[in-house]
N, C-alpha and C positions, 0 to 999 in steps of 0.2 A: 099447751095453749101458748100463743102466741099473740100478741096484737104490739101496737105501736100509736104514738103521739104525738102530731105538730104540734107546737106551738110556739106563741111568740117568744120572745128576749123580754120581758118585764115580768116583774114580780108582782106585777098586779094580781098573775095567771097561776100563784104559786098554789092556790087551793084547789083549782080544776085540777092541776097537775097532781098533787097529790090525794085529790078524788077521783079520778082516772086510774089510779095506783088501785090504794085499794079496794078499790070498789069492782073493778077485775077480779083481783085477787080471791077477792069474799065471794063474789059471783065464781069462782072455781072451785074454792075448796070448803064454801060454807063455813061452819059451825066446828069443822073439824078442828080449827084451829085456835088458839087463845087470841085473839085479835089486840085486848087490851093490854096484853106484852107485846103482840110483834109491832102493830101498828107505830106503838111509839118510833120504837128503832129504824122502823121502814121510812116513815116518815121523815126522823131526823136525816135519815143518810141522804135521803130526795133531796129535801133545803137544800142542806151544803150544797149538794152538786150540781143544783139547778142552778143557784144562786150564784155559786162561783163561773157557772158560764153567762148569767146576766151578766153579773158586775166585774168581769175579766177577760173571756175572751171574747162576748158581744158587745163592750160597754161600746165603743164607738159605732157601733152597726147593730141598733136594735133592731133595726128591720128581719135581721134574718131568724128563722127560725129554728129551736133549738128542738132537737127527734130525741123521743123517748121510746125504748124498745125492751119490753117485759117478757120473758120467756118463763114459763114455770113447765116442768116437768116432774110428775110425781109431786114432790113435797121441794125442789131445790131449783131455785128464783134465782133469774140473772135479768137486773137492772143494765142498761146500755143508755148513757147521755152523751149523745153527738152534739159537735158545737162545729163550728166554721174558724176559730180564732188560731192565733200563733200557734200557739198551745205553751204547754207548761213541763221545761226540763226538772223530771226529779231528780236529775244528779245532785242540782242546785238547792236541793228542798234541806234544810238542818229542824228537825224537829224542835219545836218550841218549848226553850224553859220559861216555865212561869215565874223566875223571880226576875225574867228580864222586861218583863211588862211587856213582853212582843204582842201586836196588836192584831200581826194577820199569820197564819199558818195552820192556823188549830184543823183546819177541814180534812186536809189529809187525815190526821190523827185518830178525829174524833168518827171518819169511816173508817179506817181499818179496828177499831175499837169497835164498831157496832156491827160491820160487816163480817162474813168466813172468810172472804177474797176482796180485794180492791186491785184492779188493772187498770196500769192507764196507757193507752197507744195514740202513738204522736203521729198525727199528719196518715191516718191513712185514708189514700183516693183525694186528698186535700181538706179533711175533716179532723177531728180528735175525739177518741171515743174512751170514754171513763166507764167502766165496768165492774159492777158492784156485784156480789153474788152471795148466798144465804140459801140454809136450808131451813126450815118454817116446821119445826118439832109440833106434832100430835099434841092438840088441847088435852091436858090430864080430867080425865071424869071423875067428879068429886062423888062420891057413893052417899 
């Protein structure tokens, strides 16, 4: 399965966005799945990454729109969020320690912690695509 998602740069949109997620998703694989585990995780990794293309590389240009592109095959999910902005060198990225009170960096972090895979490609075709990827484990059936 394959589908995709315009939409705008504001976080007004961030619930269609992630009702578009998984409401695909459940429309794919049903019942098979624990939804009240994956959901959370799937959900958080969305925010971040949606958000961070709101408030970073569309913040001067909410006009444009940010493409959401979901591929599931079998059981194993590849999230794609396209943005139009600079984009973001992660040579530059030092992971955040928390006794330094750092205010912004956790996003990274906190997808590769929820995520199996996190890619990010800079500038391609004149875009930036953040690529998030998971494999969505069989609901255990409780006897």
């Amino acid at each position: 399965m394959k589908t995709e998602l315009h939409i705008p740069s504001d976080l007004k949109f961030l619930g269609i966005a992630e009702g578009w997620l998984l409401g695909s998703l459940e429309a794919e694989l049903g019942d098979t799945v624990d939804w009240g585990r994956q959901s959370t995780r799937l959900r958080l990794a969305l925010v971040e990454a949606y958000s961070n293309v709101v408030r970073h590389a569309h913040r001067d240009q909410p006009n444009l729109p940010v493409l959401i592109r979901l591929e599931l095959r079998d059981r194993d999910l590849a999230i794609e969020i396209w943005d139009h902005g600079k984009g973001y060198n992660l040579e530059t990225y030092l992971p955040p320690n928390p006794t330094d009170r750092q205010e912004s960096g956790y996003g990274w972090l906190i997808m590769n912690r929820l995520m199996d895979r996190v890619e990010y490609m800079l500038q391609v075709n004149g875009r930036n695509c953040l690529k998030l990827e998971a494999n969505l484990p069989a609901s255990e059936k409780v006897s």
